[in-house]
C-alpha positions in Angstrom: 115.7 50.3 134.5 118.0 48.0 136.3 118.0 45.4 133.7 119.6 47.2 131.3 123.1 47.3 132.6 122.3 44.0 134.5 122.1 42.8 131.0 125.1 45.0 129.7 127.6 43.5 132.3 125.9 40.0 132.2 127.1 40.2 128.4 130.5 41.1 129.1 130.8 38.7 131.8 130.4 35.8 129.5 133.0 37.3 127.2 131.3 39.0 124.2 132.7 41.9 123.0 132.1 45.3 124.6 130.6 46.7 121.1 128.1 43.4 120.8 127.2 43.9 124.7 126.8 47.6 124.6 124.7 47.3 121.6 122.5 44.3 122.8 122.0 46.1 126.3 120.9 48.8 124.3 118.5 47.0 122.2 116.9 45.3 125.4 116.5 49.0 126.9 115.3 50.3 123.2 112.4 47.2 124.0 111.9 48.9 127.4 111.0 52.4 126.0 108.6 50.8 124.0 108.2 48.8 120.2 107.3 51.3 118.8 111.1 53.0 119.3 112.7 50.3 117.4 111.8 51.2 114.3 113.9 54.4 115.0 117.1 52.9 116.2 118.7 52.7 113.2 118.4 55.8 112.1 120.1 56.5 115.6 122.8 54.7 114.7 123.2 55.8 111.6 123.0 59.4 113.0 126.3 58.5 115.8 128.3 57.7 112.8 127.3 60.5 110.5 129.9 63.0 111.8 132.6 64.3 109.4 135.2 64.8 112.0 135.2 61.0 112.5 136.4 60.7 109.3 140.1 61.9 110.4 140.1 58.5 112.8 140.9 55.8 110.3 142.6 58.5 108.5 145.2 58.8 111.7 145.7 55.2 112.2 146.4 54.7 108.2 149.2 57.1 108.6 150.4 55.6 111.7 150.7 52.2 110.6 151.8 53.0 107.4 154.5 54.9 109.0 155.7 52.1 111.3 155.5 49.3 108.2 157.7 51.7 106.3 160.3 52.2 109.0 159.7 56.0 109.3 159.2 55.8 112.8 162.7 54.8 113.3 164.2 58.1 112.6 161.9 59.4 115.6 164.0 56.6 117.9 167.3 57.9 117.0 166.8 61.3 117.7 165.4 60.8 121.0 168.6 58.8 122.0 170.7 61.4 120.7 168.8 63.8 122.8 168.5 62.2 125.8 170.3 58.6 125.2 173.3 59.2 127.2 172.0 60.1 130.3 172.3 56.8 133.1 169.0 55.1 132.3 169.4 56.7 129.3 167.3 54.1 126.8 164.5 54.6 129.2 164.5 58.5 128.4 164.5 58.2 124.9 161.2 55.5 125.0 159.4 58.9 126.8 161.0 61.4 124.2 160.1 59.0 121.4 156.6 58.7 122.8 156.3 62.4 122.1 157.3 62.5 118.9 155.2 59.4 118.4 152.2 60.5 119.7 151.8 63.4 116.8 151.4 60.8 115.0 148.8 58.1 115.9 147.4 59.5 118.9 146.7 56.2 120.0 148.1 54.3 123.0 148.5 50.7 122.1 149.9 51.3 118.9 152.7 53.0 120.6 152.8 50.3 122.7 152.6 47.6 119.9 155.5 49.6 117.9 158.0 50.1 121.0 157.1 46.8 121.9 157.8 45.1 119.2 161.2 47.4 119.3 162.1 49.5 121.8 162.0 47.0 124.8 163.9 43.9 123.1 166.8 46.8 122.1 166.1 47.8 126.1 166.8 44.2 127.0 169.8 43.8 125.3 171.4 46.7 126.8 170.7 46.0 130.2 167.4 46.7 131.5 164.6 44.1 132.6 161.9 43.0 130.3 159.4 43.9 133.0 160.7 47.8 134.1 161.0 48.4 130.1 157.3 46.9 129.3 156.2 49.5 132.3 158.0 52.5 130.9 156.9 51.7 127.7 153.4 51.9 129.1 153.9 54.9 131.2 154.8 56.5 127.8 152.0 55.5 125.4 149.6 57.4 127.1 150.7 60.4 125.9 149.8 59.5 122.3 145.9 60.4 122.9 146.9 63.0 125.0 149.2 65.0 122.7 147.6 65.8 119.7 146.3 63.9 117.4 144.1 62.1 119.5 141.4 60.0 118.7 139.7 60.3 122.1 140.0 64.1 121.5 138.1 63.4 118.3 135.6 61.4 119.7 134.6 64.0 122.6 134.7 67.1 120.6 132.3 65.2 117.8 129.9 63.8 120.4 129.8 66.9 122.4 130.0 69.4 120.2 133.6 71.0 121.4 136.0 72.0 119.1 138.5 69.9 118.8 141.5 72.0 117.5 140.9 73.5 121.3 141.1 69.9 122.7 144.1 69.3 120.6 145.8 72.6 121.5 144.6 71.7 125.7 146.4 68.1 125.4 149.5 70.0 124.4 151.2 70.5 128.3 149.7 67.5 130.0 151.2 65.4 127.6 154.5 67.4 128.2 154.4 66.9 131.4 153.8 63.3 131.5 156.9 63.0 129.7 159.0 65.4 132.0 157.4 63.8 135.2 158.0 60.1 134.3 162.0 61.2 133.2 162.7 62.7 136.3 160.7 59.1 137.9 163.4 57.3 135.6 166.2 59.5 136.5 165.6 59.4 140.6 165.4 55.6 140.7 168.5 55.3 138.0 171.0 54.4 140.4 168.9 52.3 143.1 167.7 50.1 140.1 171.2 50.6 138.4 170.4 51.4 134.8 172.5 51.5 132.6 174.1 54.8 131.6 174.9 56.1 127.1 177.9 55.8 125.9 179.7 59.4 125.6 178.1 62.7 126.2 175.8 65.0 124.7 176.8 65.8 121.3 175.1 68.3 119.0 176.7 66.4 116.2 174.9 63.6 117.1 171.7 65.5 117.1 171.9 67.0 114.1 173.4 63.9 112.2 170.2 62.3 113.9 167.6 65.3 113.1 169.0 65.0 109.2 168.1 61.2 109.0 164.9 61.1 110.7 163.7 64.8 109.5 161.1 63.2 107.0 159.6 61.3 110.3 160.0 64.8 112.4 158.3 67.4 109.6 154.8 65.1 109.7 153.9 65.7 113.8 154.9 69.3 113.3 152.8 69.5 109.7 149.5 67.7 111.8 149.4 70.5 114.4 150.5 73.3 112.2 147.8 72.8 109.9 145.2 72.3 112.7 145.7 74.6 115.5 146.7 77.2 112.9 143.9 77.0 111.4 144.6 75.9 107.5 143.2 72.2 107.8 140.4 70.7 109.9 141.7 67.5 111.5 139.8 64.9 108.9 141.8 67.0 106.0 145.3 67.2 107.9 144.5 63.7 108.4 144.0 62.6 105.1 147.1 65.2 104.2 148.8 62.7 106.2 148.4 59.7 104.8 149.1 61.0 101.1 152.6 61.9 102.9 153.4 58.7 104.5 152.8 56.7 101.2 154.7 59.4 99.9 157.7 59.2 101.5 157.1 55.2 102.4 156.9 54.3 99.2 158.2 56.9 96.9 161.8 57.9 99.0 162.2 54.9 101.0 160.6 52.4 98.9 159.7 50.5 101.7 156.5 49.3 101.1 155.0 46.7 98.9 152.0 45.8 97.7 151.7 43.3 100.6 152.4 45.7 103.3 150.0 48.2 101.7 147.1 45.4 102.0 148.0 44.4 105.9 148.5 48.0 106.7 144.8 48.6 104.9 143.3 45.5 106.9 144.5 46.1 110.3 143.3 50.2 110.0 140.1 48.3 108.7 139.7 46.0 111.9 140.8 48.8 114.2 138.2 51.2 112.8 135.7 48.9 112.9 136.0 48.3 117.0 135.9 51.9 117.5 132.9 52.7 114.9 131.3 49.4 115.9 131.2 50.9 119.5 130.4 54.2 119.1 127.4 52.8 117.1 126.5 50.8 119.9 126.5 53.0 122.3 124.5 55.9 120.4 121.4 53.7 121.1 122.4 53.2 125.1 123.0 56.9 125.6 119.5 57.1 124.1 117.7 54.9 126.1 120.2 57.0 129.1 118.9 60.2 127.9 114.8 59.1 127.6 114.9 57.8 131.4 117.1 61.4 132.1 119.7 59.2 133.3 122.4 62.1 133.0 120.4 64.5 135.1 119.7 61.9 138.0 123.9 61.2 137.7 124.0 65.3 138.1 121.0 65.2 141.1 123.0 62.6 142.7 126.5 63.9 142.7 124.9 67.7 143.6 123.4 66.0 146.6 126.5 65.3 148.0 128.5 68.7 147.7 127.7 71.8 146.0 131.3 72.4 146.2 133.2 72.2 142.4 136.3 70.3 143.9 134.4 67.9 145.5 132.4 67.3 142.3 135.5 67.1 139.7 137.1 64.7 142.1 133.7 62.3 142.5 133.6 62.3 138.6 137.5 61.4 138.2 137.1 58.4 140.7 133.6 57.3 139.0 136.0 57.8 136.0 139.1 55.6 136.8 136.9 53.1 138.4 134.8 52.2 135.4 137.6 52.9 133.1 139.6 50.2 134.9 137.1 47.2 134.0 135.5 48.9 130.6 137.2 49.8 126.9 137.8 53.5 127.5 136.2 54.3 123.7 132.9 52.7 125.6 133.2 54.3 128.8 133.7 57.7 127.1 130.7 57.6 124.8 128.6 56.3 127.6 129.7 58.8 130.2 130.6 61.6 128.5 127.0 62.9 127.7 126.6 62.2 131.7 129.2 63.7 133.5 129.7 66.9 130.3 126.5 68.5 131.2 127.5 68.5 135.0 130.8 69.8 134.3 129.1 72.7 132.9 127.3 73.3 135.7 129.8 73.8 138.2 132.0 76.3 135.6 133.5 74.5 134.4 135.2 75.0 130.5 133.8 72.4 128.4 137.5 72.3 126.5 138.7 72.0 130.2 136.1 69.2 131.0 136.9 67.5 128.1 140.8 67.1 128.6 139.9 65.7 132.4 137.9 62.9 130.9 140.2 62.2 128.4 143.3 61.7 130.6 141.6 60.3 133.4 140.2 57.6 130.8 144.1 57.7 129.4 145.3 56.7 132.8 143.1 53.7 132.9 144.7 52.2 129.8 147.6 51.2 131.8 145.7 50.1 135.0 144.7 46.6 135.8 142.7 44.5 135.5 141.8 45.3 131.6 144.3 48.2 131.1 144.8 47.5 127.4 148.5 48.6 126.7 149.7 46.0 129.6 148.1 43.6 127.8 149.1 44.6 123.8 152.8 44.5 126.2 152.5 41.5 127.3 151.0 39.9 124.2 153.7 41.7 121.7 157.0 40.8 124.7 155.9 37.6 126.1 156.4 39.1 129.9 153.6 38.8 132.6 151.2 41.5 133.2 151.8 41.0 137.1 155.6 41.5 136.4 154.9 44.5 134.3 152.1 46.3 137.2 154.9 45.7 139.8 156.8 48.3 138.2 154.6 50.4 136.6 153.1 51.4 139.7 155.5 54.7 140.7 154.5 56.1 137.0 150.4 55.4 137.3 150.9 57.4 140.8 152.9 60.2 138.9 150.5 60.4 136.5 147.2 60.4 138.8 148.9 63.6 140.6 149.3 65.3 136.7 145.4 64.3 136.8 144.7 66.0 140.0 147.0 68.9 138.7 145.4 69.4 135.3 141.4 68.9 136.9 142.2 71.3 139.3 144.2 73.8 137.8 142.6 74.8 134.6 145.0 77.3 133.2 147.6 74.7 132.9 145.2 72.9 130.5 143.4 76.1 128.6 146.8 78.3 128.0 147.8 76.8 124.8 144.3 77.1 123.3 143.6 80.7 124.9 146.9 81.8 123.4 145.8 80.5 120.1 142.8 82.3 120.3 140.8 78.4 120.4 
């Protein structure tokens, strides 16, 4: 049984990628079970992928980058700094406040990392701020994309596990919040001791509004995603697809912004980031198989119930076993792998499977921006040219914020189950 994820980290050790590894380790453990089981696996794989909902995942990261080719997303940017951009640190308020309004509409982290990257930190930069504290609030903020709805983790978890994702949507809804508000008032208590730099004027509702009528295209798509979702009138793979007929719409149509070029790079880059994910999720449909014929799961459960029969102690073993694997592993692996191990257990401490499922999902959100392998320090470093060292240095006062919002959320569950109780999800 051992040599299975002997094999699994051997692979990754030597640098193949974690949707080859997982998928090799899973053919040696298919080999195990027996020869005969191979000529099953792939109709097991086929069967991981066969999931409507997944349908809505390229469908979010075509609007996303279509969105961001197009220039949309700018509109997003100025309203934020009208909001929030003449506060002291002011630039550094609007990246969070912009990562809201972002996040409604890739729910992924690293492409809000690429995008505000690739803009928000050089326009950081030039007003005063150091490449390194804008790369970490940058990061800080791109995890609420797949925590605030639409979130392809979200997707992922309620397709594999059979919970409803409009619920997990609606649960992200206040963690994701308060990430923002949290990391603000992170920014605005160490504003003067690192002496950032403070707007230009005061609040202005002029501003605002002359902001909200330029960027209201960019604004009426986040609000038409979780309108037509929680409310009912769209499941996520239609609101999804909904949303990429607008973006083109107004991309291409109102804007003009887009060529025939763009259209192909933006199709080719949603192609190759699909791809990973599916490619994964494939892969590790025959590993959790080969998990759930040696009843891997229930040993994890036996094992953890040995320790305590006490549901604190419990949630807080599975959020360490969490960050610490999520810290060296691609969270899309570590959350198909684990998630059919640590769900059932969840379940039998009392916990809410919509509940569960939100813990998982921001714990493995956290771990995007943790070293060694967190992935939006290194889509920062790669898209600003600064030093993942430099960048950890400073990022380290938001990961501990946002591990105490993970302690909050695990062990408080009406924080996380409000929003969907009071949409009747």
């Amino acid at each position: 049984m051992l040599l299975v994820p002997a094999a699994f980290f051997g692979f990754l050790a030597l640098g193949l990628p974690v949707g080859i590894a997982i998928g090799v380790a899973g053919m040696i453990g298919i080999l195990d079970m027996g020869p005969r089981f191979m000529t099953m696996a792939p109709d097991r794989v086929f069967a991981g992928l066969d999931l409507f909902p997944f349908l809505a995942m390229p469908f979010f990261i075509l609007a996303g980058e279509i969105m961001n080719r197009s220039g949309i997303t700018q509109g997003l940017v100025k309203l934020a700094e009208a909001l929030v951009g003449w506060l002291r640190g002011g630039m550094a308020h609007s990246n969070m406040v912009a990562s809201v309004m972002f996040a409604g509409i890739t729910g992924s982290a690293t492409a809000d990392a690429a995008a505000f990257g690739n803009t928000l930190v050089p326009a950081m930069q030039r007003a005063g701020y150091s490449r390194p504290y804008a790369c970490a609030v940058t990061a800080a903020g791109s995890i609420i994309g797949p925590t605030i709805p639409p979130s392809t983790l979200a997707i992922i978890y309620g397709s594999i596990m059979g919970v409803s994702i409009a619920g997990l949507f609606a649960a992200g809804i206040l963690p994701g919040l308060l990430i923002c508000v949290v990391c603000m008032a992170i920014i605005a208590l160490t504003a003067r001791v690192k002496n950032l730099p403070k707007g230009e004027g005061g609040p202005s509702l002029c501003a605002v509004w002359a902001a909200l009528k330029e960027g209201v295209l960019a604004v009426l798509l986040p609000i038409f995603i979780l309108g037509s979702i929680l409310g009912g009138f769209a499941t996520p793979t239609e609101a999804a697809a909904i949303a990429v007929a607008y973006a083109l719409f107004v991309g291409g149509v109102l804007y003009r912004a887009l060529s025939w070029q763009d259209l192909y790079e933006v199709a080719v880059r949603t192609t190759r980031i699909t791809g990973v994910i599916f490619l994964i999720i494939a892969s590790a449909t025959i590993l959790g198989w080969w998990m759930t014929f040696n009843q891997i799961p229930q040993a994890v459960a036996e094992a953890m119930l040995s320790i305590s029969d006490n549901p604190n102690v419990i949630i807080g073993l599975i959020l360490l076993l969490i960050l610490a694997i999520g810290m060296v592993m691609d969270i899309n692996a570590t959350l198909i792998i684990l998630a059919p191990v640590l769900a059932p257990l969840t379940l039998q401490i009392g916990m809410d499977p919509v509940h569960a499922g939100i813990m998982i999902i921001l714990a493995l959100n956290i771990s995007l921006m943790t070293p060694p392998v967190g992935a939006c320090l290194f889509v920062l470093a790669s898209v600003t040219g600064e030093k993942v060292e430099s960048i950890t240095r400073e990022l380290w006062p938001f990961i501990l914020a946002e591990v105490l919002i993970l302690a909050l959320v695990a062990f408080w569950s009406d924080l996380t189950l409000f929003v969907p109780r009071l949409l009747g999800l």
